[in-house]
C-alpha positions in Angstrom: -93.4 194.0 -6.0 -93.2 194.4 -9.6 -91.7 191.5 -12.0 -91.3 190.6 -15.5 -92.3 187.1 -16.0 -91.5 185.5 -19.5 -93.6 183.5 -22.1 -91.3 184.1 -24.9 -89.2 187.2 -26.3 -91.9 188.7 -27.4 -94.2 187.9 -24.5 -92.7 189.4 -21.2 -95.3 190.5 -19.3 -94.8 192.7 -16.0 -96.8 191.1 -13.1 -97.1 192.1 -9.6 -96.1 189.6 -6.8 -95.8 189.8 -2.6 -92.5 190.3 -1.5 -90.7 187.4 -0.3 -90.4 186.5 2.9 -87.2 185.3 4.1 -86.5 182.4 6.8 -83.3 181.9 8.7 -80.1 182.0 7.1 -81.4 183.7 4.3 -81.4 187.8 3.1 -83.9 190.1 0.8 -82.0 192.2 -1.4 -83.1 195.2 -3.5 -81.9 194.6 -7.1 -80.4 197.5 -8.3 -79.1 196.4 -11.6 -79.9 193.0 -13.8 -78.0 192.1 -16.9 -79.7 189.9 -19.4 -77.9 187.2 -20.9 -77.8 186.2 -24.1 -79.2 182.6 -23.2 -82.2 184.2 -21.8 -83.0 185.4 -25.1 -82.2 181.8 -27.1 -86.0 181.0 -27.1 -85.5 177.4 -27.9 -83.6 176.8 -24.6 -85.7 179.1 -22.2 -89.3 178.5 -23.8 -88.9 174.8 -22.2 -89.7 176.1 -18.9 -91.8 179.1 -19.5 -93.8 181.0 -18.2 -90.9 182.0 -15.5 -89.3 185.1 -13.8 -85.3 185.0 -15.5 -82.7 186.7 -14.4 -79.3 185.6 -13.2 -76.9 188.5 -12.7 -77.7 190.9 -10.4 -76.8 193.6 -7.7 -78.3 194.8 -5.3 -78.8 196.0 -1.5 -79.5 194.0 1.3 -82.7 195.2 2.9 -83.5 192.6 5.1 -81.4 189.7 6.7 -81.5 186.8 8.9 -77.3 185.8 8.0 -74.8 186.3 10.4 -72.5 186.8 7.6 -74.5 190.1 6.4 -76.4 192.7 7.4 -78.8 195.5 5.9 -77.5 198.0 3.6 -74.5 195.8 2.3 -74.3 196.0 -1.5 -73.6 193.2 -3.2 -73.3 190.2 -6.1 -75.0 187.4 -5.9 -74.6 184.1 -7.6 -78.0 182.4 -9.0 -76.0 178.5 -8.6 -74.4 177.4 -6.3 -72.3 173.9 -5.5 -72.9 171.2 -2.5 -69.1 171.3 -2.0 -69.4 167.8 -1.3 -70.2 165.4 -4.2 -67.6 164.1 -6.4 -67.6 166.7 -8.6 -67.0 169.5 -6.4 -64.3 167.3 -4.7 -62.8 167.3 -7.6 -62.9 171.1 -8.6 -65.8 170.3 -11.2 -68.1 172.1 -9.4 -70.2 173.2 -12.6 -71.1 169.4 -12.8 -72.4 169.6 -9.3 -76.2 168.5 -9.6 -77.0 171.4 -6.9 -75.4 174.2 -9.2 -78.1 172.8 -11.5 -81.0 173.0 -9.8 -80.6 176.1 -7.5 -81.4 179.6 -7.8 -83.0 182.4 -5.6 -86.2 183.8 -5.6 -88.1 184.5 -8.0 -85.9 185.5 -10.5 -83.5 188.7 -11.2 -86.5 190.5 -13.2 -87.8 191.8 -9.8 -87.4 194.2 -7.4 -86.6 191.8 -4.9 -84.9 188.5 -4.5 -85.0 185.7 -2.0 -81.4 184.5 -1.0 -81.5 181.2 0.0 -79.4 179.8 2.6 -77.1 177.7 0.8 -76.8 181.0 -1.9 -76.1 182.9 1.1 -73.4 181.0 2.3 -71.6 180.3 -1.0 -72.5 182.6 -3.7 -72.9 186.1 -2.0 -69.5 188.5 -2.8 -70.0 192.1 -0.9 -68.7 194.6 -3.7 -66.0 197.0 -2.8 -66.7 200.4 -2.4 -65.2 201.0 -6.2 -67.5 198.4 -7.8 -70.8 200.0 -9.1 -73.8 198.1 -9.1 -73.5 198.2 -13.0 -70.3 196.6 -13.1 -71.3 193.9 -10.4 -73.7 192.9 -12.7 -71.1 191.7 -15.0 -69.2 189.2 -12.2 -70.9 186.5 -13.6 -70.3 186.5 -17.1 -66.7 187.3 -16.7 -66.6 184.7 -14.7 -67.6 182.3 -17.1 -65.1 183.8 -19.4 -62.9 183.1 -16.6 -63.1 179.2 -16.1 -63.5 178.8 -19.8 -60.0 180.5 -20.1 -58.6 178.3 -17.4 -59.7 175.0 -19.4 -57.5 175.5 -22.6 -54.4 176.7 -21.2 -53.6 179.5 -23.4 -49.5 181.1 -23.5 -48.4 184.1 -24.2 -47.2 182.3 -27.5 -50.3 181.4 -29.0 -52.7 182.6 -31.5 -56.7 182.8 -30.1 -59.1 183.1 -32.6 -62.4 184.5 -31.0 -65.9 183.9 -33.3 -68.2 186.0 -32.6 -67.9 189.7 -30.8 -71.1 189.8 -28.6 -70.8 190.6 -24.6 -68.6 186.7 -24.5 -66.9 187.3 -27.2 -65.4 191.3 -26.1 -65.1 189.9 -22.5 -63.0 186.5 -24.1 -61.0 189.1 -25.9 -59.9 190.7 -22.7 -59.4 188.1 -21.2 -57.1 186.4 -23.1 -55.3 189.7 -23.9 -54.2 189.4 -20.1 -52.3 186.5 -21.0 -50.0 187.9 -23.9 -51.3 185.8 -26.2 -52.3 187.6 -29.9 -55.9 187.9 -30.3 -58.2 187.8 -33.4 -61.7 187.5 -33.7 -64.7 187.5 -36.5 -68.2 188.8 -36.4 -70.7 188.9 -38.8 -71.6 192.9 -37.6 -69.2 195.7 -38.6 -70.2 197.3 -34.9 -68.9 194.8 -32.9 -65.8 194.2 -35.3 -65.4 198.0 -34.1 -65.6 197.2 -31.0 -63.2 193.9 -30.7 -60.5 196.4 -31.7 -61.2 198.9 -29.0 -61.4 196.3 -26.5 -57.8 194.9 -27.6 -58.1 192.3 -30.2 -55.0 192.9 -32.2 -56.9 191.8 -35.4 -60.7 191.7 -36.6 -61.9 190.0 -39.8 -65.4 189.8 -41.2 -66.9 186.3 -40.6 -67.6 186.0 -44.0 -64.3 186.3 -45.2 -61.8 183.2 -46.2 -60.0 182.8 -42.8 -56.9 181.5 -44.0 -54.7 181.5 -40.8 -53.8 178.8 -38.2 -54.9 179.3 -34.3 -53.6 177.4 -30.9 -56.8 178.4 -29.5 -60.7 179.2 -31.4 -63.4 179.8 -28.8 -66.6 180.4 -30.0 -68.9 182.5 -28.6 -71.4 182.4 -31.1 -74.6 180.1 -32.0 -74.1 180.4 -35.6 -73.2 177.0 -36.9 -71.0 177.9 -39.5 -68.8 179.0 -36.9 -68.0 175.7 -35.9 -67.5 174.6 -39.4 -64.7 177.7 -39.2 -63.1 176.5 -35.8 -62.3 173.0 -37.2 -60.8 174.9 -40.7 -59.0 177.1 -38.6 -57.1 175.0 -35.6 -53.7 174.2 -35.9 -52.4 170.7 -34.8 -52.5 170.3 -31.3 -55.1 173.1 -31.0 -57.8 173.2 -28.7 -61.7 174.7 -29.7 -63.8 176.0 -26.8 -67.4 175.3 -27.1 -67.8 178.8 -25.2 -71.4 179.5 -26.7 -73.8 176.4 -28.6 -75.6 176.3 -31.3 -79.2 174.6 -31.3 -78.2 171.5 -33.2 -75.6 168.9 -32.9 -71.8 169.3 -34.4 -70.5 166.9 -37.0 -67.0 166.3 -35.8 -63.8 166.1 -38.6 -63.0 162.7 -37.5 -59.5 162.6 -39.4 -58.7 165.9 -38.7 -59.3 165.3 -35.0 -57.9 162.3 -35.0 -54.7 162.8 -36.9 -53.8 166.1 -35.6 -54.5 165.7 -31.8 -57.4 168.4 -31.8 -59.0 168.6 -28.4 -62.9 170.0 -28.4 -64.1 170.9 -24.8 -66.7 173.2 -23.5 -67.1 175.2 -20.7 -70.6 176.1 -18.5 -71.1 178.2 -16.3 -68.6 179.3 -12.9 -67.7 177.9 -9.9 -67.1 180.5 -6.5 -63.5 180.7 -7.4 -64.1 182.0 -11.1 -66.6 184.8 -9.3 -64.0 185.8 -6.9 -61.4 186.0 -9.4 -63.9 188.0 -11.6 -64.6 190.5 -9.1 -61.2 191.0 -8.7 -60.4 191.8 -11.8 -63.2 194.0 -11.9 -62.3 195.5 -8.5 -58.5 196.4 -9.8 -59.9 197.6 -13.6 -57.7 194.8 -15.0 -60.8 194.3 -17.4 -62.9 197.4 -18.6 -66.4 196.5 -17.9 -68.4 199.7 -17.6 -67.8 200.3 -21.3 -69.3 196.5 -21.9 -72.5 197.9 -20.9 -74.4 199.8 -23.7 -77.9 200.4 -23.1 -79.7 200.5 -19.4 -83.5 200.2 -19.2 -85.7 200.1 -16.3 -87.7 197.1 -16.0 -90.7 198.3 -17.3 -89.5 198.2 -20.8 -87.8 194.8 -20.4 -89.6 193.7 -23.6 -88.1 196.9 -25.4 -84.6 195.4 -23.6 -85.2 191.7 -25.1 -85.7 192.9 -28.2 -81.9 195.2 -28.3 -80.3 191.4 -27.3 -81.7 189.3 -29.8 -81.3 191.4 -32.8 -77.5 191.8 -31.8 -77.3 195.1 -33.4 -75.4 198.1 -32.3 -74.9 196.6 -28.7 -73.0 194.5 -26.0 -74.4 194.5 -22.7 -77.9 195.4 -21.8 -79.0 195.8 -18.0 -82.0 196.5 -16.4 -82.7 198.5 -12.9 -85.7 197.9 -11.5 
């Protein structure tokens, strides 16, 4: 089967490999679509591991099975980690702490034609999509997902002001999502394109990044790696406000220690999604309370991956890029 394994964004080369074979418990599905993320394209984070076959959000078809649960020809999602559902964590409902979320994945990567479902993926992390769901949109479970449990961390009312940085894929999926909850939405961007498209996907008001943001939010999440957009979250948070770490940058933050202090700031971040976030996500998706097929802005097969890596990291005139093998 053909794959795309990575050395670096501008090293992706396409490989061939045997098919997996799959033992008990475990399914072979055809990918039909794979989305790239944008943390497959922050180099200093993947590079670590290189060279590897990425990919973490894909649908597909089952071809093959050895489940109980599913059987050939059932399209579906499937989650790259999943938890134990047993340690502390997950006990707890933390179960992006869980240190099996962490290390699992299936096999070899989404950049292939086919993928390996492991047994404990198969049990926990494999949502059949509904006859309404394209393969495209299932693509996009996962990162609305993340949007998802992110959302659910900081508690945001109808009453509140949510200022989104940055207007990438996060950042136009955050929107939406905190649209749902009445709250007034406005976000920054450094790209006139995706201010454009923050408006049509409902933020109620977009402002150039570079501009003075004199205004006072409840909520910032930041969905970008600049760092100067953290520098803008603490200038912009209102006492008793809360800032979502929803993207990094690659360096440390220098905290306003009186400013946190004196006004009660809360900073948190949010990684990854549990199997409860993905089911909500796919509901959503399911009953078009979140446009998602517009999300997606370029499709490529995976022959030009490199082509598709480059459209992600210069963050031009695009959200969501997805590959079918």
């Amino acid at each position: 089967m053909l794959v795309a394994k990575y050395y670096n964004n501008n090293d992706i080369r396409l490989e061939e490999l045997p098919t997996p074979k799959i033992g008990p418990g475990e399914i072979l599905v055809k990918v039909r679509a794979s989305g790239i993320c944008g943390t497959d394209v922050m180099e200093w984070y993947r590079i670590k591991k290189a060279p590897r076959i990425l990919g973490h959000e894909i649908a597909g078809e089952i071809v093959e099975s050895k489940s109980d649960k599913y059987q050939p020809g059932e399209r579906v999602f499937v989650s790259h980690h999943v938890p134990c559902n047993d340690c502390k964590y997950c006990r707890e409902d933390h179960q992006t702490a869980c240190d099996t979320l962490h290390s699992g994945n299936y096999d070899p990567g989404g950049y292939s034609e086919f993928v390996r479902v492991p047994k404990i993926n198969v049990d926990y992390g494999v949502y059949v999509l509904p006859e309404q769901v394209s393969y495209l949109e299932g693509t996009m479970i996962e990162p609305l997902a993340c949007g998802v449990r992110g959302l659910g961390l900081i508690d945001i009312r109808a009453h509140h002001t949510v200022l989104i940085l940055g207007c990438g894929i996060s950042g136009i999926l955050n929107i939406q999502l905190a649209k749902l909850t009445g709250a007034r939405v406005i976000a920054t961007d450094m790209n006139e394109y995706r201010l454009k498209k923050a408006k049509e996907f409902g933020a109620d008001e977009v402002i150039h990044a570079a501009q003075d943001l004199s205004l006072k939010a409840d909520r910032v999440i930041i969905c970008t790696g600049a760092y100067a957009a953290v520098e803008q979250a603490f200038n912009c948070i209102d006492k008793k406000g809360i800032i979502l770490l929803f993207a990094i940058p690659n360096r440390d933050i220098a905290i306003p220690i009186p400013d946190f202090w004196r006004n009660e700031l809360t900073v948190t971040s949010s990684y990854g999604a549990a199997p409860v976030d993905l089911a909500a996500a796919l509901d959503l998706i399911a009953h078009q309370k979140i446009n998602i097929l517009d999300t997606i802005t370029q499709t490529l097969p995976l022959t030009q991956i490199q082509a598709a890596f480059k459209i992600v990291a210069e963050a031009q005139e695009s959200l969501k890029v997805v590959l079918e093998p």
